[in-house]
C-alpha positions as CSV (number, residue, x, y, z in Angstrom):
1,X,-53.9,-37.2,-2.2
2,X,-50.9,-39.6,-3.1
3,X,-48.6,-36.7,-3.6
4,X,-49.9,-35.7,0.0
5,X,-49.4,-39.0,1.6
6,X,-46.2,-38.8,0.1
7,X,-44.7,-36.1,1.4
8,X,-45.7,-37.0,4.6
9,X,-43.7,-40.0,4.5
10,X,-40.7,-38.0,3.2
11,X,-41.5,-35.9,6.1
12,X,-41.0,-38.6,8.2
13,X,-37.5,-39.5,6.7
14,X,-36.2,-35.6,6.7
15,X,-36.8,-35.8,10.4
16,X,-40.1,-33.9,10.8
17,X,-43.7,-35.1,11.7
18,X,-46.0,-37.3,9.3
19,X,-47.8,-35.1,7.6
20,X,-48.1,-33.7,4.1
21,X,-50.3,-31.2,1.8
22,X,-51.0,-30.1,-1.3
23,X,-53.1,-27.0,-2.5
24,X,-54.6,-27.5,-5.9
25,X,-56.1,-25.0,-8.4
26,X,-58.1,-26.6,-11.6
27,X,-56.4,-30.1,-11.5
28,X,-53.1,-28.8,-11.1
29,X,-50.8,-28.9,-7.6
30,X,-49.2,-25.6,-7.4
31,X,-48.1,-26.1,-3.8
32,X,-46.9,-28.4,-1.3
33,X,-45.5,-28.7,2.1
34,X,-44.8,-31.2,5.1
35,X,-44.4,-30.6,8.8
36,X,-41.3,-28.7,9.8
37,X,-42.4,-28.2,13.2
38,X,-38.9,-29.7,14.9
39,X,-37.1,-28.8,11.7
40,X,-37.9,-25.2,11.6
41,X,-38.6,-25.3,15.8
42,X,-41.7,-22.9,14.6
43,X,-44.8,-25.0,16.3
44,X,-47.0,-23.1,13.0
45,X,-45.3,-24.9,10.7
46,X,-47.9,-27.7,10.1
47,X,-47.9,-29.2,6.3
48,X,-51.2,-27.3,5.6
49,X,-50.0,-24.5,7.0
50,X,-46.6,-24.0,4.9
51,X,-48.7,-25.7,2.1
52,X,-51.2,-22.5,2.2
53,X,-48.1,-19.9,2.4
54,X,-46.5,-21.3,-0.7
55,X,-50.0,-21.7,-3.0
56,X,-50.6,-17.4,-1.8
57,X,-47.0,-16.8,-2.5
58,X,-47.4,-18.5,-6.0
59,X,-51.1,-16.9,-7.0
60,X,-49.8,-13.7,-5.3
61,X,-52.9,-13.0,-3.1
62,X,-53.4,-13.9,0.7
63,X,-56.8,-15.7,-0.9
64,X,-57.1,-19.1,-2.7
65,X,-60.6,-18.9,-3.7
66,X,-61.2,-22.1,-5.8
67,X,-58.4,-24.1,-4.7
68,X,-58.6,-27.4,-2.3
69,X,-56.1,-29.2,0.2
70,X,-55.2,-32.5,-0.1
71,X,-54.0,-33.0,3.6
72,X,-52.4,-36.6,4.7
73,X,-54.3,-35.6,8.1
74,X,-57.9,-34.3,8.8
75,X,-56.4,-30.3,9.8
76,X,-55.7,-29.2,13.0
77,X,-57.7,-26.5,14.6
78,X,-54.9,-24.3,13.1
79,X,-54.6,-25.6,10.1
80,X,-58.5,-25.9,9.6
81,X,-58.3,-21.9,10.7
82,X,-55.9,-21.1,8.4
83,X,-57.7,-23.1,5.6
84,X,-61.1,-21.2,6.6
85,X,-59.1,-17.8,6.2
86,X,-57.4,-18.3,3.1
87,X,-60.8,-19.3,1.2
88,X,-59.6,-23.1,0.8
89,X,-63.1,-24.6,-1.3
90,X,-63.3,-28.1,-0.1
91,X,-60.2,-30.2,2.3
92,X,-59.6,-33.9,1.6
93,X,-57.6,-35.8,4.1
94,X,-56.6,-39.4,5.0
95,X,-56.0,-39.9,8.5
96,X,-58.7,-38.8,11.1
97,X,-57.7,-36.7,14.2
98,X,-58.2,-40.1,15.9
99,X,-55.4,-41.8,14.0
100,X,-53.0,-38.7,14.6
101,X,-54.2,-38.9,18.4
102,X,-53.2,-42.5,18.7
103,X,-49.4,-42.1,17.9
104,X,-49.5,-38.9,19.8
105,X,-50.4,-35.7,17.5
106,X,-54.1,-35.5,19.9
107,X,-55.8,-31.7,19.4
108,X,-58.7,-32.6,21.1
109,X,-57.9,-30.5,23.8
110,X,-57.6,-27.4,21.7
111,X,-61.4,-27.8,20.9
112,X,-62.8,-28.1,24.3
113,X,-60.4,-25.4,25.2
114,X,-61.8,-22.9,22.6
115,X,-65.8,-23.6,24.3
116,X,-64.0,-22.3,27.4
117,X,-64.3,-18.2,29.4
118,X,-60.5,-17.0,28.3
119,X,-59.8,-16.9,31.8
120,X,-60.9,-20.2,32.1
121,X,-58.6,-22.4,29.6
122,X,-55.3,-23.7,30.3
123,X,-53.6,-20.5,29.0
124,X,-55.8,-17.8,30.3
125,X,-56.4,-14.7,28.5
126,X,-57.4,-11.5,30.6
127,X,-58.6,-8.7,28.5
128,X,-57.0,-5.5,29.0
129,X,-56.3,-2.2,28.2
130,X,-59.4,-2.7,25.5
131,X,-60.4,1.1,24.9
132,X,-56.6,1.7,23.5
133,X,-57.3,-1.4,21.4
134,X,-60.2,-0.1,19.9
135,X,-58.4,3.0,18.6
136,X,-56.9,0.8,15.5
137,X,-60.6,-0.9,15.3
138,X,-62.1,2.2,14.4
139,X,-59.0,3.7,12.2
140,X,-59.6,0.3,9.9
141,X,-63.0,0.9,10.0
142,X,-62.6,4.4,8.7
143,X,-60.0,3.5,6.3
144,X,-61.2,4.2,3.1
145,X,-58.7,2.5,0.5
146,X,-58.9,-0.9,3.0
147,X,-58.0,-4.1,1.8
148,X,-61.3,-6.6,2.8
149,X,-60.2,-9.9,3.9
């Protein structure tokens, strides 16, 4: 968590937001990252976020099955998704989402958004053209030599 915590600070320093991660596999850190959001002007790239792509680019799979974040920040609804997709075991984290909302990093709105109708949120989503869509659905479903995830 220090090495997290760290990061963020140096984060802070480099220019970018105050947050930092690590993803660790048996004891060991084999991955870290801060928030390059302004840096990179790429609004994904959270610390947990470019955390997660460096610990799959260094096991070589898109899973990390047994390995935990160490996040200076409770996650994000992104980065909490992205932790649930990658197979992240357990999250440990320092600041609440209440601390990030109170010098201005508050996702609150993202969760009441995601309870919403799609047509209903702030960005509305109108379904369309779904019978095309589904062509792909049922080619992966038929796909014999699929990769699960």
């Amino acid at each position: 968590m220090r090495e997290a915590i760290a990061l963020s600070k140096q984060s802070v320093e480099r220019g970018g937001g105050p947050f930092g991660a690590v993803i660790v596999k048996e004891g060991r850190i084999i991955a870290r990252g801060s928030n390059s959001v302004t840096l990179l002007n790429d609004p994904t790239a959270h610390a947990e976020v470019t955390a997660i792509r460096a610990a799959c680019s260094a096991v070589g799979a898109f899973k990390l099955d047994g390995c935990e974040l160490y996040t200076s920040c409770e996650p994000c609804p992104m980065c909490l998704g992205a932790a649930y997709w990658a197979g992240i075991a357990r999250i440990y984290y320092g600041n609440t989402k209440s601390d990030a909302a109170e010098i201005g990093f508050d996702d609150s709105f993202i969760y009441d958004e995601i309870a919403l109708v799609p047509a209903e949120r702030r960005v509305p989503a109108v379904e369309m053209l779904r019978d095309e869509a589904l062509a792909a659905f049922r080619m992966w479903s038929d796909k014999e030599d699929k990769v699960e995830y």
